[in-house]
Each structure stands twice: as structure tokens, then as C-alpha cells.
C-alpha positions, 0 to 999 in steps of 0.5 A, a space after each residue: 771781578 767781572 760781575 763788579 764790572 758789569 755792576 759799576 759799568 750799567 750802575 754809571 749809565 743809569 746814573 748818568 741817565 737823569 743828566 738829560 733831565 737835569 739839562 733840560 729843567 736847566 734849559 727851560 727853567 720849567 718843572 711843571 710837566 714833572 711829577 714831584 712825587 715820583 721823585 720823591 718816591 725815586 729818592 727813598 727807594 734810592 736812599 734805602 738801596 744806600 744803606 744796603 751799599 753802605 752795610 756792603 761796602 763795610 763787609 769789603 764788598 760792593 763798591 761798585 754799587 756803593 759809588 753808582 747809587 751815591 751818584 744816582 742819589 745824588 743826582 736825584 737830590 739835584 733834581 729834587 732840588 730844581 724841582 722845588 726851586 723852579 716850581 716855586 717861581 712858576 706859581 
């Protein structure tokens, strides 16, 4: 139990971590100093870590990393999202 703690505890801080990125392309309305790639890559290497969470959380197990990465993958689709749409308009 206290593992899951530790797992849920660090999983929300590296979630929460793209929140200042994401503020800051709000912001500016600017993408152009970011790498698209590198969050395309972010996101298939979170998208498979997903389905690892999913296969756990179906055994009754890791929910905490199940909730973490869903909230990291969906914060990086955001981002994904503002990347393209800000990008468009700056060309």
C-alpha cells in the first residue's frame, strides 16, 4: 500500500509537470522553440505504458499507475494538440 502511494504520489507530480508548459504555449500563443517530434515520441512511449496500466488494472493491480499515465497521456495529447494548432498560425 505504501509502494502504491509513492507510485500515485510521484505519478501526479510528473503528470503535473507538463502544466507549466502548457501554460506557457497558452501565454505566448508560440510553439516555435518546441520540437514536435520529442512529443510525439513522449506520446507513444506513454500511449504503450498505457496499455501496460490497463493489462494491470485488469489483474486488480496498479491503479495508481493506471490514473497517473492516463493523466500524463492526456496532457501530452493536449499539448500535441496546441503544438499543431499554434504551429499552423505561425507559418
Amino acid at each position: 500500500m505504501l509502494f502504491a502511494l509513492f507510485q500515485l504520489i510521484g505519478g501526479v507530480i510528473l503528470s503535473f509537470g507538463w502544466i507549466p508548459q502548457i501554460v506557457q504555449i497558452i501565454r505566448t500563443k508560440s510553439v516555435k522553440d518546441l520540437n514536435q517530434k520529442t512529443f510525439w515520441l513522449l506520446f507513444a512511449g506513454i500511449g504503450l505504458m498505457e496499455v501496460y496500466a490497463v493489462s494491470l488494472a485488469l489483474d486488480g493491480v496498479g491503479y495508481a499507475f493506471l490514473i497517473t499515465n492516463t493523466m500524463s497521456l492526456v496532457l501530452i495529447v493536449f499539448i500535441l494538440s496546441l503544438i499543431l494548432m499554434y504551429r499552423n498560425k505561425e507559418k
